[in-house]
C-alpha positions in Angstrom: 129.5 65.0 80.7 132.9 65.6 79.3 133.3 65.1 75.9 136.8 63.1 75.2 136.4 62.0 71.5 139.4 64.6 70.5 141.9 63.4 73.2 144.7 61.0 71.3 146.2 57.8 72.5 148.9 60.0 74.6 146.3 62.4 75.9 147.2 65.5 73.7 144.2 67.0 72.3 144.9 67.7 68.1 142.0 71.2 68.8 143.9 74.3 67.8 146.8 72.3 66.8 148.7 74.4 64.3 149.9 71.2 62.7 146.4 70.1 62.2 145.4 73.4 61.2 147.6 74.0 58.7 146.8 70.5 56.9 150.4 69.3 57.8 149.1 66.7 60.4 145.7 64.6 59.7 145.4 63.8 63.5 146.6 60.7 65.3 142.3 59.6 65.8 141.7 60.6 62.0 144.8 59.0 60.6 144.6 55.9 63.1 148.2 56.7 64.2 149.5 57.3 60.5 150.1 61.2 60.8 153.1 62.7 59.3 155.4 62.6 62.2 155.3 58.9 62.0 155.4 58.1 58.5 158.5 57.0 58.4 158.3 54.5 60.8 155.1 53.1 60.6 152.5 54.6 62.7 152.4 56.1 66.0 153.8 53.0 68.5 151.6 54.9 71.6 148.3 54.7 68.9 149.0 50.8 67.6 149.6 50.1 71.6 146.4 51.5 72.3 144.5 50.0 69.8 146.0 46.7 70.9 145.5 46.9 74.1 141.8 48.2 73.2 141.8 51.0 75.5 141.4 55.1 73.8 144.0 56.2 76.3 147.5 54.5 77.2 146.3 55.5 81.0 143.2 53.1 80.7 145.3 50.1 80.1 145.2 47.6 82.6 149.4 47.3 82.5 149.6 50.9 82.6 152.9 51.7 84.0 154.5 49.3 81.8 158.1 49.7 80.5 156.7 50.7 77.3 155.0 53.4 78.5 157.6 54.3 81.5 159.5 55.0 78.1 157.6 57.1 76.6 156.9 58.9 79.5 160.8 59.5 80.5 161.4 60.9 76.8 158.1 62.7 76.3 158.1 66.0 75.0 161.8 66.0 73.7 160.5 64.6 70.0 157.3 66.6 70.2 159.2 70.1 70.7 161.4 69.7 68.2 158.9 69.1 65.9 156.1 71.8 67.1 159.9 74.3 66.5 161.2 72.7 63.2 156.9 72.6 61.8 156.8 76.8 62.9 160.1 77.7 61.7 158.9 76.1 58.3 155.4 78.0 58.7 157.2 81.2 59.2 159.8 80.7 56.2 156.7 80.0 53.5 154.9 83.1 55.1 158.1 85.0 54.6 159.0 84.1 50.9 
């Protein structure tokens, strides 16, 4: 049996995140959607939709294929990048100084 307890509402997995690793994300399951990266605006919108929906993964939902979630999936990746870049470069400039 595969074990999908570490597999967030998007379906990224936080294991071996460096984020995670270097205590600058909680985790989108340990922080019920409240990680860093969303702070600002109030949670992660894929989690809360999720949670609302009552379903672990956004591709379990019965209205999968949504708008919501054809949203997501047309700009996914773009916002992640650029933070995975912007969290490293940061990484590398504290191990630097």
């Amino acid at each position: 049996m595969r074990d999908f307890s570490k597999i967030t509402a998007c379906g990224e997995c936080c294991v071996g995140c460096k984020k995670k690793e270097f205590g600058f994300c909680k985790g989108c399951i340990e922080s019920e959607g409240n990680c860093k990266e969303w702070e600002k605006s109030g949670g992660c919108p894929i989690y809360k939709c999720a949670m609302k929906h009552n379903v672990q993964f956004c591709v379990l939902c019965l209205t999968y294929g949504c708008r919501a979630s054809r949203k997501r999936a047309a700009g996914r990746g773009t916002k992640k990048q650029t933070v995975e870049l912007n969290f490293y470069r940061t990484m590398k400039n504290q191990s630097t100084s």
